[in-house]
PyMOL Python script that loads the backbone (N, CA, C, O; Angstrom):
from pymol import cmd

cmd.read_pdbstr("""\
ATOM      1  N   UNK A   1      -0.085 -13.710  -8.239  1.00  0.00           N
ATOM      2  CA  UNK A   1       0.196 -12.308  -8.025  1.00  0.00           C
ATOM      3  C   UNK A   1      -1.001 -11.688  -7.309  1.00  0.00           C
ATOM      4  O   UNK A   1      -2.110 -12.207  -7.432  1.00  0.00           O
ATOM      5  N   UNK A   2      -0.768 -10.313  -6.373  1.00  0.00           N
ATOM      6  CA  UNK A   2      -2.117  -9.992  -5.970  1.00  0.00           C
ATOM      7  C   UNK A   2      -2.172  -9.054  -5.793  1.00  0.00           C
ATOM      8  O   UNK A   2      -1.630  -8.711  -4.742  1.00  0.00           O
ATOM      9  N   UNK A   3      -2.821  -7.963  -6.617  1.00  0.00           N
ATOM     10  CA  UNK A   3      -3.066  -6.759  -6.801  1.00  0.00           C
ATOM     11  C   UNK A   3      -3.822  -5.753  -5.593  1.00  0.00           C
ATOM     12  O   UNK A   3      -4.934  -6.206  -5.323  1.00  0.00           O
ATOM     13  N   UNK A   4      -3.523  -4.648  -4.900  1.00  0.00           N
ATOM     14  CA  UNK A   4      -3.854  -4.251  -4.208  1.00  0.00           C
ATOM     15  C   UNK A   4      -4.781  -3.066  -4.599  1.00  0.00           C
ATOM     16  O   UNK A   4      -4.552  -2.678  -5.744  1.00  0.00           O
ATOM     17  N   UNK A   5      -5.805  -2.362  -3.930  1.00  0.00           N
ATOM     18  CA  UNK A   5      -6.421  -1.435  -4.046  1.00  0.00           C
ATOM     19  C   UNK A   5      -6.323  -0.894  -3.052  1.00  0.00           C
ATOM     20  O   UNK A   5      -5.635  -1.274  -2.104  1.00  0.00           O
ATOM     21  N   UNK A   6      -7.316   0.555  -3.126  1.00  0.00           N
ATOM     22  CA  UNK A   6      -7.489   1.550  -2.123  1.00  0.00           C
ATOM     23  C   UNK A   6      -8.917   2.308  -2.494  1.00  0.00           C
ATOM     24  O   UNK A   6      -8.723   2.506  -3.694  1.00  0.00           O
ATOM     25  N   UNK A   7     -10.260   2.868  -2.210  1.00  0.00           N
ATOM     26  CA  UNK A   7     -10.617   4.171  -2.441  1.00  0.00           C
ATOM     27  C   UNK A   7     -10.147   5.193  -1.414  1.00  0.00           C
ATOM     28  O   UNK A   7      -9.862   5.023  -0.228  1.00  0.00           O
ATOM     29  N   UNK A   8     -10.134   6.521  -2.313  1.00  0.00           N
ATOM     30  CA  UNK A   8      -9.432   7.794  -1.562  1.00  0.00           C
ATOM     31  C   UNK A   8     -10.573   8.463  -1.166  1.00  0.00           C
ATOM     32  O   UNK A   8     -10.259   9.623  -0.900  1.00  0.00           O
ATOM     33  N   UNK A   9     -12.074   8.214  -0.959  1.00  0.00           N
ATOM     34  CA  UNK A   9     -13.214   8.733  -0.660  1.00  0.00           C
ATOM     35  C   UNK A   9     -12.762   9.448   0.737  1.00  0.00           C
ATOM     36  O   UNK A   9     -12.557   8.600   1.606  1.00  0.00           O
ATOM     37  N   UNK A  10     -12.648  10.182   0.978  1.00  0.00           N
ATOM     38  CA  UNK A  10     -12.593  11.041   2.182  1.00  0.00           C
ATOM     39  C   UNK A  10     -11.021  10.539   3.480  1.00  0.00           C
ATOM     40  O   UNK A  10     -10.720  10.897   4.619  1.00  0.00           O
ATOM     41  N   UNK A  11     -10.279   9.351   2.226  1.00  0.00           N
ATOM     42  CA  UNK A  11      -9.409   8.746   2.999  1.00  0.00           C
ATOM     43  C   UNK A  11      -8.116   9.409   3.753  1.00  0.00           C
ATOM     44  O   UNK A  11      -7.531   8.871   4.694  1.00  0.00           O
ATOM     45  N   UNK A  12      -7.697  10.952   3.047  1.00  0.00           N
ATOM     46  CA  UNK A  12      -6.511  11.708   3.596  1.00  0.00           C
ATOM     47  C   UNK A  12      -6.914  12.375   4.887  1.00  0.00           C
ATOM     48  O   UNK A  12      -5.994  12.897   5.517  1.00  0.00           O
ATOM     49  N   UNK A  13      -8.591  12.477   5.582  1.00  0.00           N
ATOM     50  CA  UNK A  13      -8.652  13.166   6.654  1.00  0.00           C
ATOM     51  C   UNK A  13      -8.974  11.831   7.433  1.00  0.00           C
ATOM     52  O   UNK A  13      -9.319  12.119   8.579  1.00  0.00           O
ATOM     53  N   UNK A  14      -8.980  10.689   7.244  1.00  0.00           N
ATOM     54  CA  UNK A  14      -9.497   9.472   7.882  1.00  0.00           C
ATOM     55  C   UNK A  14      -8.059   9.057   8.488  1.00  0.00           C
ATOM     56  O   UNK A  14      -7.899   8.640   9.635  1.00  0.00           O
ATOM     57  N   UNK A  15      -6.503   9.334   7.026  1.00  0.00           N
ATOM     58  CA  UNK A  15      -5.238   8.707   7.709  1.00  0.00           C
ATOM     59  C   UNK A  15      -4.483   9.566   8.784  1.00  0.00           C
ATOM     60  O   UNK A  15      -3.423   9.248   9.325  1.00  0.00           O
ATOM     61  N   UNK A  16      -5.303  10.856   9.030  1.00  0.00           N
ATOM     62  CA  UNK A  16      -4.882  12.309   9.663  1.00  0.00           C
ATOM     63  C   UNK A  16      -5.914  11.902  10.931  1.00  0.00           C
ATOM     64  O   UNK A  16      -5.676  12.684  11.851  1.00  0.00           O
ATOM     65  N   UNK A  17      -6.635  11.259  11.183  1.00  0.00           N
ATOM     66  CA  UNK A  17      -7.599  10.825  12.601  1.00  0.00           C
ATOM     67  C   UNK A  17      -6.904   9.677  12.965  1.00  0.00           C
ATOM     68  O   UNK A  17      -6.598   9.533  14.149  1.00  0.00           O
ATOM     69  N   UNK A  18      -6.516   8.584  11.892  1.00  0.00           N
ATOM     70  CA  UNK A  18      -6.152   7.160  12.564  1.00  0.00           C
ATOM     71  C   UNK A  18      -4.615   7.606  12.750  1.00  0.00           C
ATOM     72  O   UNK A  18      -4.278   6.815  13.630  1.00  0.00           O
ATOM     73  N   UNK A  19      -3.430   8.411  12.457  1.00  0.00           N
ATOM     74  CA  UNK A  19      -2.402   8.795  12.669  1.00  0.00           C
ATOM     75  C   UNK A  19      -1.443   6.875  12.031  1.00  0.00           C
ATOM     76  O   UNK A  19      -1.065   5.886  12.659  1.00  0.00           O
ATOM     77  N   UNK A  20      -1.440   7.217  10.715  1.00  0.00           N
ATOM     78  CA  UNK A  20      -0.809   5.973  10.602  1.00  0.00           C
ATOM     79  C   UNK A  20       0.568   6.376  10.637  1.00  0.00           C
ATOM     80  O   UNK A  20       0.906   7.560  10.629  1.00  0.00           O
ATOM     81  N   UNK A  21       1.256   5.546  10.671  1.00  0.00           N
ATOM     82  CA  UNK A  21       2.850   5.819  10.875  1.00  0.00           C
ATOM     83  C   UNK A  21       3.138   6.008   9.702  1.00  0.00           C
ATOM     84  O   UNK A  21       2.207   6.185   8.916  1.00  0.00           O
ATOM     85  N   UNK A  22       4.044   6.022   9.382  1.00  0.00           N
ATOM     86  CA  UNK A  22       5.180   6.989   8.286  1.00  0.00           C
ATOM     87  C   UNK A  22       5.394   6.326   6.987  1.00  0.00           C
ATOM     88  O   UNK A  22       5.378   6.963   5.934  1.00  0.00           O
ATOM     89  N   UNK A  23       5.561   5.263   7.038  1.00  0.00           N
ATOM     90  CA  UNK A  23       5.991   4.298   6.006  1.00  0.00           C
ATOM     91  C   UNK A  23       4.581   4.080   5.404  1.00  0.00           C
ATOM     92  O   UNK A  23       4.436   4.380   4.219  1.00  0.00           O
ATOM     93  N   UNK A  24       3.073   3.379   6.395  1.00  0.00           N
ATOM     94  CA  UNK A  24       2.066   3.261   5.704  1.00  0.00           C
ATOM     95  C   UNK A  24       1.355   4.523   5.122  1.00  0.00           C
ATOM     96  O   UNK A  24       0.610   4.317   4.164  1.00  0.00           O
ATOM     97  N   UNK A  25       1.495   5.861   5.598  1.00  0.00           N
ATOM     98  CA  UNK A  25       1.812   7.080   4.874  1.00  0.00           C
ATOM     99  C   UNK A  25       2.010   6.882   3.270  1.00  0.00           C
ATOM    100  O   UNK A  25       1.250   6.667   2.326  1.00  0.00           O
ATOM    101  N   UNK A  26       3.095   7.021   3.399  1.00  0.00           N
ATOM    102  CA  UNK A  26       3.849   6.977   2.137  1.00  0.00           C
ATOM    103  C   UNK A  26       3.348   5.699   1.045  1.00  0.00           C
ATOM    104  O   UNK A  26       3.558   5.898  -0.152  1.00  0.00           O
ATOM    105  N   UNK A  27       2.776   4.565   1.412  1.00  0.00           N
ATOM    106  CA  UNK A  27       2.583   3.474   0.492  1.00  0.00           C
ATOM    107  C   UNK A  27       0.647   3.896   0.368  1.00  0.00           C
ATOM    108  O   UNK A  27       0.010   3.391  -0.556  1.00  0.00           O
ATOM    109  N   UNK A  28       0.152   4.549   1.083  1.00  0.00           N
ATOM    110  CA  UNK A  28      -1.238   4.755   1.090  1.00  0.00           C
ATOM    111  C   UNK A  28      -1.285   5.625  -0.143  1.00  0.00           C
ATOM    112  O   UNK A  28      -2.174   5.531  -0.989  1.00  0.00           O
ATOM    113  N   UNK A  29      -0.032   6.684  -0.213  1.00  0.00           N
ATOM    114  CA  UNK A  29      -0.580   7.807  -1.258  1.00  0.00           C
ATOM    115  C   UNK A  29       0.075   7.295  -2.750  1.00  0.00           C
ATOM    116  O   UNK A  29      -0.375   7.582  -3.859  1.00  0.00           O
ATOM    117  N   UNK A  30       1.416   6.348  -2.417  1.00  0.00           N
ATOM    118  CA  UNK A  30       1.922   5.792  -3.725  1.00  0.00           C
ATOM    119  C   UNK A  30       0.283   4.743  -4.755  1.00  0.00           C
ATOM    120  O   UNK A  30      -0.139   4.869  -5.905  1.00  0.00           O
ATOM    121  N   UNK A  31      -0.157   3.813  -3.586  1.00  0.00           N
ATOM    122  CA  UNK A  31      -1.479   3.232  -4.153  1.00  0.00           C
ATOM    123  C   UNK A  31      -2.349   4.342  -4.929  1.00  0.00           C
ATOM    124  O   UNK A  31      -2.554   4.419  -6.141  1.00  0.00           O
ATOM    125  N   UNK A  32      -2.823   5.214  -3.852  1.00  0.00           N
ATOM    126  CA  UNK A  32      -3.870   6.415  -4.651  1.00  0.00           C
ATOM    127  C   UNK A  32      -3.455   7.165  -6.010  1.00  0.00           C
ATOM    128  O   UNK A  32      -4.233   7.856  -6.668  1.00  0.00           O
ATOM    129  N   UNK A  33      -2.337   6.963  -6.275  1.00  0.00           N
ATOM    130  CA  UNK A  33      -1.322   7.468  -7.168  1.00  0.00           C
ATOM    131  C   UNK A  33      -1.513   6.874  -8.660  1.00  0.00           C
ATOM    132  O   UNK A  33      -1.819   7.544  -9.647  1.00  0.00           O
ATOM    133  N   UNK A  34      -1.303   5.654  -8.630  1.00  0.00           N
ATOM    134  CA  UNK A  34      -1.664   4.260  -9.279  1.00  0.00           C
ATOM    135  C   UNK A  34      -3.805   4.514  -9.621  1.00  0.00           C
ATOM    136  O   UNK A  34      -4.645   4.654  -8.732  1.00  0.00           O
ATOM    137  N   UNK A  35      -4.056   4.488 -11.088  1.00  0.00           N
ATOM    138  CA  UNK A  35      -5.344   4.260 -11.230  1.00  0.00           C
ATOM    139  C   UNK A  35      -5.638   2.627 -11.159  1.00  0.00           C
ATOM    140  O   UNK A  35      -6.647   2.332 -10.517  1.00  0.00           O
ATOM    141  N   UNK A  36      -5.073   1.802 -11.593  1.00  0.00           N
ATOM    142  CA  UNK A  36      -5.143   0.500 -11.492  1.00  0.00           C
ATOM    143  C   UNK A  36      -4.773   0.198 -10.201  1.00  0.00           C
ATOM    144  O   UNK A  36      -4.310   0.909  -9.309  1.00  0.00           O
ATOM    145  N   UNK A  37      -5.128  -1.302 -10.256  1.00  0.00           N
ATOM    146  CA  UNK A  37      -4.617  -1.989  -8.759  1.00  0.00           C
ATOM    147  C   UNK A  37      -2.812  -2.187  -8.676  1.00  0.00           C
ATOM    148  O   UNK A  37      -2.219  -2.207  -9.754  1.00  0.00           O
ATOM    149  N   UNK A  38      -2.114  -2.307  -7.562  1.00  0.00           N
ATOM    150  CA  UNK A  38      -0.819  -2.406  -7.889  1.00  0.00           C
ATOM    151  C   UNK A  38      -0.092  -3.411  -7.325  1.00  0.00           C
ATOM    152  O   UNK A  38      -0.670  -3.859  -6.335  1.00  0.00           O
ATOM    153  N   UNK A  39       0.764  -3.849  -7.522  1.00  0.00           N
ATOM    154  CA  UNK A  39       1.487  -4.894  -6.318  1.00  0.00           C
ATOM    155  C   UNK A  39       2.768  -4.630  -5.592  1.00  0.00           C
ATOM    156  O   UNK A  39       3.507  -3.682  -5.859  1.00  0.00           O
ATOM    157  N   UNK A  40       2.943  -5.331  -4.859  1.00  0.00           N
ATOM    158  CA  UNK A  40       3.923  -5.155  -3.790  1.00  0.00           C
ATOM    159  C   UNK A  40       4.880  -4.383  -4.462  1.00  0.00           C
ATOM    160  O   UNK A  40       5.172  -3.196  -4.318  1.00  0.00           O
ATOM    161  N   UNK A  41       5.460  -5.499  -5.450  1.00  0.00           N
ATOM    162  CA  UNK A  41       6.619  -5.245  -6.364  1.00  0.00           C
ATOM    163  C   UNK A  41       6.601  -3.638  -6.733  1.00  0.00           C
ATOM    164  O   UNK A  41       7.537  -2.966  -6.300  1.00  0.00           O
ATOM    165  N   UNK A  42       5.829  -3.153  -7.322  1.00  0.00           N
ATOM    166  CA  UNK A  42       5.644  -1.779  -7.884  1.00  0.00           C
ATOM    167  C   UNK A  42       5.703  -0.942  -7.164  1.00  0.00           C
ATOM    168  O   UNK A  42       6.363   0.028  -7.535  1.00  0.00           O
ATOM    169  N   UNK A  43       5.036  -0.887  -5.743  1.00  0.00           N
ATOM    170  CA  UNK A  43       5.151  -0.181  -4.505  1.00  0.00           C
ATOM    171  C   UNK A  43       7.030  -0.149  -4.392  1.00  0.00           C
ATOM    172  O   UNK A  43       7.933   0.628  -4.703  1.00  0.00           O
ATOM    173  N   UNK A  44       6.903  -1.398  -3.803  1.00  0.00           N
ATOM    174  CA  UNK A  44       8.715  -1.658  -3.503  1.00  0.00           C
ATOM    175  C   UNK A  44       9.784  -1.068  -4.418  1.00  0.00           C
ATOM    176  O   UNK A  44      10.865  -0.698  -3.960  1.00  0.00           O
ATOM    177  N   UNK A  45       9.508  -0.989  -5.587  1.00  0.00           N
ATOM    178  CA  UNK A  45      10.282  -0.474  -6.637  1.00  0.00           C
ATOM    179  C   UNK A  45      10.161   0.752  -6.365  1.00  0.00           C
ATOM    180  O   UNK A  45      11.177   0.885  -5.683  1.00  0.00           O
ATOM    181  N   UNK A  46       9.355   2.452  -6.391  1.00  0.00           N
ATOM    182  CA  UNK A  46       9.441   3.474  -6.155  1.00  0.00           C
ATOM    183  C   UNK A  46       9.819   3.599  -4.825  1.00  0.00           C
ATOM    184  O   UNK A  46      10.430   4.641  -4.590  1.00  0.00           O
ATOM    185  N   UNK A  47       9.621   2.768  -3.775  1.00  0.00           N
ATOM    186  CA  UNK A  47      10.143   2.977  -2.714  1.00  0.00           C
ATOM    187  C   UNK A  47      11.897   2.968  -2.631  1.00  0.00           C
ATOM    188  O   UNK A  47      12.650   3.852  -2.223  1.00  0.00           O
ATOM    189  N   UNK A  48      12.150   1.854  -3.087  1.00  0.00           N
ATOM    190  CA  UNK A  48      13.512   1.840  -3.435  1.00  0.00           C
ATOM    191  C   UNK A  48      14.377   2.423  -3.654  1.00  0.00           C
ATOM    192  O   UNK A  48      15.514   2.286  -3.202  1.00  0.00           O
ATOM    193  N   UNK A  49      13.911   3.317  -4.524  1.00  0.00           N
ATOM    194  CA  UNK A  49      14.254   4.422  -5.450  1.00  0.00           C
ATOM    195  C   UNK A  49      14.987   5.807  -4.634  1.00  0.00           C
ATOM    196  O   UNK A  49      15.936   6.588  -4.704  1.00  0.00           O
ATOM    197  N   UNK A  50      13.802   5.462  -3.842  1.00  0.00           N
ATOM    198  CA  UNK A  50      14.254   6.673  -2.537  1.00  0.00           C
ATOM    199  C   UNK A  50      15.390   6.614  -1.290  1.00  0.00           C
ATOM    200  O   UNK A  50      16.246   7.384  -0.854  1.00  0.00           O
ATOM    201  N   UNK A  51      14.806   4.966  -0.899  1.00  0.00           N
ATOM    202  CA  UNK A  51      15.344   4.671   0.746  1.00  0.00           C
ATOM    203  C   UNK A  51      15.384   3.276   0.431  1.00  0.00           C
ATOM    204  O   UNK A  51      14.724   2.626  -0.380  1.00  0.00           O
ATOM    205  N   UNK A  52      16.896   2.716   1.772  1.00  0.00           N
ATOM    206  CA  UNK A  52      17.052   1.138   1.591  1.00  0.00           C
ATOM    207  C   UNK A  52      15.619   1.293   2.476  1.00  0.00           C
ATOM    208  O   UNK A  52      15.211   2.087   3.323  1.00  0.00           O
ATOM    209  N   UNK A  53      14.987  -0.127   1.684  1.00  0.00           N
ATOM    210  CA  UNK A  53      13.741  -0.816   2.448  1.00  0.00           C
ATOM    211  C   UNK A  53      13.654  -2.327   2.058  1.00  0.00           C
ATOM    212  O   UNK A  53      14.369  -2.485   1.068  1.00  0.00           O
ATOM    213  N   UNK A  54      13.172  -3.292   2.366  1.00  0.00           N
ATOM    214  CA  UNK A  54      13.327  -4.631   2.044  1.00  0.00           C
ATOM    215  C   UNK A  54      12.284  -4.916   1.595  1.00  0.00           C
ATOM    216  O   UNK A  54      11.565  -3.938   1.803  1.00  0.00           O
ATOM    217  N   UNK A  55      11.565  -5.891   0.944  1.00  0.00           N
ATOM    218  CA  UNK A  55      10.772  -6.293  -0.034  1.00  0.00           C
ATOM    219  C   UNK A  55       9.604  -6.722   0.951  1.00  0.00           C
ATOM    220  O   UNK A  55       8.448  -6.405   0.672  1.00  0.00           O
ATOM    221  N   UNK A  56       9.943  -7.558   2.291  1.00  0.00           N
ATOM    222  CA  UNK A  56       8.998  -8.266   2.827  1.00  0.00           C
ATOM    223  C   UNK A  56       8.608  -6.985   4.032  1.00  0.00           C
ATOM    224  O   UNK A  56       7.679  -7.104   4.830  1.00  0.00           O
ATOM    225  N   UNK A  57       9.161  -6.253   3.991  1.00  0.00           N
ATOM    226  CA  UNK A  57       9.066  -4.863   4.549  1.00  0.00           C
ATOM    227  C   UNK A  57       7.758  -4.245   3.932  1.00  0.00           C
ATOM    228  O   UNK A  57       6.710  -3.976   4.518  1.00  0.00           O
ATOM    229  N   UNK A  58       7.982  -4.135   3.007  1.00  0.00           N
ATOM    230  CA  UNK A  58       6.696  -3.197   2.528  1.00  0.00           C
ATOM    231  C   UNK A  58       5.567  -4.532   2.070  1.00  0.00           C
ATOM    232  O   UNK A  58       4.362  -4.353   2.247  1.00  0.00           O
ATOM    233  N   UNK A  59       5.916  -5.434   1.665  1.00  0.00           N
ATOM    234  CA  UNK A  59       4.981  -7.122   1.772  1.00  0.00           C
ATOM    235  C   UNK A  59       3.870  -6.382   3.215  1.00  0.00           C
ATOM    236  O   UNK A  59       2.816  -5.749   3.279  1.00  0.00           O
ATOM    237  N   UNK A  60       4.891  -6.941   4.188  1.00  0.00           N
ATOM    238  CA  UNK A  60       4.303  -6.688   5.859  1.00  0.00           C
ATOM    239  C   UNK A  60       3.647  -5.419   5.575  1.00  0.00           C
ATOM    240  O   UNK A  60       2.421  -5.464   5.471  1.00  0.00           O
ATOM    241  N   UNK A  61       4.255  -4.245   5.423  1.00  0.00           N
ATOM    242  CA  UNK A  61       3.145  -3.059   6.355  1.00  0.00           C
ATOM    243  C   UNK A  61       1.905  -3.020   4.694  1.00  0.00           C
ATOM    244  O   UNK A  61       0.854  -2.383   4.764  1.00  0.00           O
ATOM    245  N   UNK A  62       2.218  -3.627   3.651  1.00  0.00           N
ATOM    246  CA  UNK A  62       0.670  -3.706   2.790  1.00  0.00           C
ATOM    247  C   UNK A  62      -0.494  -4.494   3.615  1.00  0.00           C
ATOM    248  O   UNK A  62      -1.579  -3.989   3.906  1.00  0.00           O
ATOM    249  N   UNK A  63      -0.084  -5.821   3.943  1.00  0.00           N
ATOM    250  CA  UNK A  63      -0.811  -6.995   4.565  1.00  0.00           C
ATOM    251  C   UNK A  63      -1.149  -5.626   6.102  1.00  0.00           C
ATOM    252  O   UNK A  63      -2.147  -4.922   5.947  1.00  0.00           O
ATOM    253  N   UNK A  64      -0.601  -5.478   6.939  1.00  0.00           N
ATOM    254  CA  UNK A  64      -1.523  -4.783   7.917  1.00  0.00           C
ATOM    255  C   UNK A  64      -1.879  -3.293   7.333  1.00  0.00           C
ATOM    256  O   UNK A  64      -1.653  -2.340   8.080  1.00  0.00           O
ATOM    257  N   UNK A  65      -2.181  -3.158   6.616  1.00  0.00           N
ATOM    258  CA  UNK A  65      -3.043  -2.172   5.767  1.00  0.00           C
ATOM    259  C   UNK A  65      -4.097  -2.567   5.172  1.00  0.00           C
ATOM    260  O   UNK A  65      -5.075  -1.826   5.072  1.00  0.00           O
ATOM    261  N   UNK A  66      -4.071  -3.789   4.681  1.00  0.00           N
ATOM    262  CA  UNK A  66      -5.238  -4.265   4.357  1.00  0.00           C
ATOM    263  C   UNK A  66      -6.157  -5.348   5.764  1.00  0.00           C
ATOM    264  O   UNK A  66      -7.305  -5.791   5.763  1.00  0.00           O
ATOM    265  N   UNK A  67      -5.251  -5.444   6.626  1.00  0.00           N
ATOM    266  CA  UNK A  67      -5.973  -5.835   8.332  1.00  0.00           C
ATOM    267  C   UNK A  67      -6.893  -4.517   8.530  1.00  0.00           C
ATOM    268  O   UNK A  67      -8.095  -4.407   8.769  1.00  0.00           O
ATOM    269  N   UNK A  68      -5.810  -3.503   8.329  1.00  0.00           N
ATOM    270  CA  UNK A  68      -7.045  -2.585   9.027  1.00  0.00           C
ATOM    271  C   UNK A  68      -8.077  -1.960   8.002  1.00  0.00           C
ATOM    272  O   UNK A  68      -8.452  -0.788   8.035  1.00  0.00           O
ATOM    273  N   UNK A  69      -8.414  -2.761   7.234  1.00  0.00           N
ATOM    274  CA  UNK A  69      -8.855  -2.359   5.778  1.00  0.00           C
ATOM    275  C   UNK A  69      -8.921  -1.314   5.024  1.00  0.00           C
ATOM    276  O   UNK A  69      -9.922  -1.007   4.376  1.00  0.00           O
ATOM    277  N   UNK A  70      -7.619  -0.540   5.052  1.00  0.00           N
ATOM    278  CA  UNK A  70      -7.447   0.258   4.265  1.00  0.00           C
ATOM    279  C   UNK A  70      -6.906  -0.041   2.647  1.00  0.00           C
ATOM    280  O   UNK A  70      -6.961   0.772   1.725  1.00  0.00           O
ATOM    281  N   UNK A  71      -6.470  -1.185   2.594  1.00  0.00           N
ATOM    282  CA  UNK A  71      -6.354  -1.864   0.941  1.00  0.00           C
ATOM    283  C   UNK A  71      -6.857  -3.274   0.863  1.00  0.00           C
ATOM    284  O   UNK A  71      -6.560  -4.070   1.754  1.00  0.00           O
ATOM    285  N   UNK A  72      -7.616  -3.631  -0.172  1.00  0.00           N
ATOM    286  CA  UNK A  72      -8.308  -4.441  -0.699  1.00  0.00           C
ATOM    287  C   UNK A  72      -7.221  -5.210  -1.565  1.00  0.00           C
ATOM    288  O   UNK A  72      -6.279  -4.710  -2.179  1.00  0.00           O
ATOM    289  N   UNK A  73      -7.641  -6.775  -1.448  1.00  0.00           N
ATOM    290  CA  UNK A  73      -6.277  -7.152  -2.559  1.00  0.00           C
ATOM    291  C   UNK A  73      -7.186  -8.748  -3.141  1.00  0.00           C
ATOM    292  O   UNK A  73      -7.891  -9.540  -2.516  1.00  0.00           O
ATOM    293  N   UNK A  74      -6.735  -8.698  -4.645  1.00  0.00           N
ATOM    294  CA  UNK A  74      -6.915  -9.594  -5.185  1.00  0.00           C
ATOM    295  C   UNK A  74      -6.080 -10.344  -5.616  1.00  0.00           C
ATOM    296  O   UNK A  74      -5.174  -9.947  -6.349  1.00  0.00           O
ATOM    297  N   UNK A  75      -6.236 -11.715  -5.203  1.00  0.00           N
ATOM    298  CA  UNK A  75      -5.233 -12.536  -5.687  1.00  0.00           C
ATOM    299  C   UNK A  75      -5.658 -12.935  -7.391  1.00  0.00           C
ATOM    300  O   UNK A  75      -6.734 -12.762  -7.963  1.00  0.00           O
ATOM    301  N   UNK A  76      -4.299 -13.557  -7.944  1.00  0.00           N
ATOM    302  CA  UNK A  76      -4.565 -13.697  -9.284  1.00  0.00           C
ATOM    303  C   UNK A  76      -3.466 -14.751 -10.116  1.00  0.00           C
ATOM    304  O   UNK A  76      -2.355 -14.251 -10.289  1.00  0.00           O
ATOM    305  N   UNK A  77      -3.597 -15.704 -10.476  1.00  0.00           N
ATOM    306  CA  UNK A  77      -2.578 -16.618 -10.939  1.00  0.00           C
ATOM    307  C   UNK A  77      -2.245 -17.790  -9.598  1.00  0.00           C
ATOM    308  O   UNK A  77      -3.034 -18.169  -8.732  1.00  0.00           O
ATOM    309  N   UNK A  78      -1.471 -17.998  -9.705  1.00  0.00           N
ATOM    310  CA  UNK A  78      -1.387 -19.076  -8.385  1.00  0.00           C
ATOM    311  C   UNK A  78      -0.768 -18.661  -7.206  1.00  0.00           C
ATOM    312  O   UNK A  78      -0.324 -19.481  -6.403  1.00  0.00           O
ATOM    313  N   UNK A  79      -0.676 -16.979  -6.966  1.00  0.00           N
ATOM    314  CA  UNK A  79      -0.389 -16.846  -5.534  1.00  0.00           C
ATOM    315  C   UNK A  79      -1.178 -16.677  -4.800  1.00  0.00           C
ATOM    316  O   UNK A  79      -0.897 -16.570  -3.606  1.00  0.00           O
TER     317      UNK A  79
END
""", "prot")
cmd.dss("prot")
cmd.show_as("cartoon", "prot")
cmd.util.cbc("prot")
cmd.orient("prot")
């Protein structure tokens, strides 16, 4: 399993300069939301909730969120 992070240190005027698109929007502030680290799954689940989205959908735009290092992720168990 692999738990994702974020710090929010000055990060809402940083995602308002880098202009992230819409979806990584929305999963940047669900993380900050979360005091613990979170995973895909948990993201994907409130997302769900709202809008069809697919699992490897929000998988993908976490992984290039953490490319552009805006989330930190720890792996844990054998994934």
């Amino acid at each position: 399993m692999t738990r994702w992070t974020s710090d929010r240190v000055d990060a809402e005027y940083d995602m308002q300069q880098r202009a992230f698109g819409d979806l990584e929007a929305v999963i940047m502030d669900l993380v900050w939301d979360y005091e613990d680290p979170v995973t895909v799954r948990q993201i994907f689940d409130e997302l769900s909730a709202d809008r069809q989205i697919a699992y490897t959908t929000v998988m993908s735009t976490m992984d290039n969120l953490h490319r552009k290092e805006w989330l930190s992720r720890e792996r844990s168990g054998k994934a």
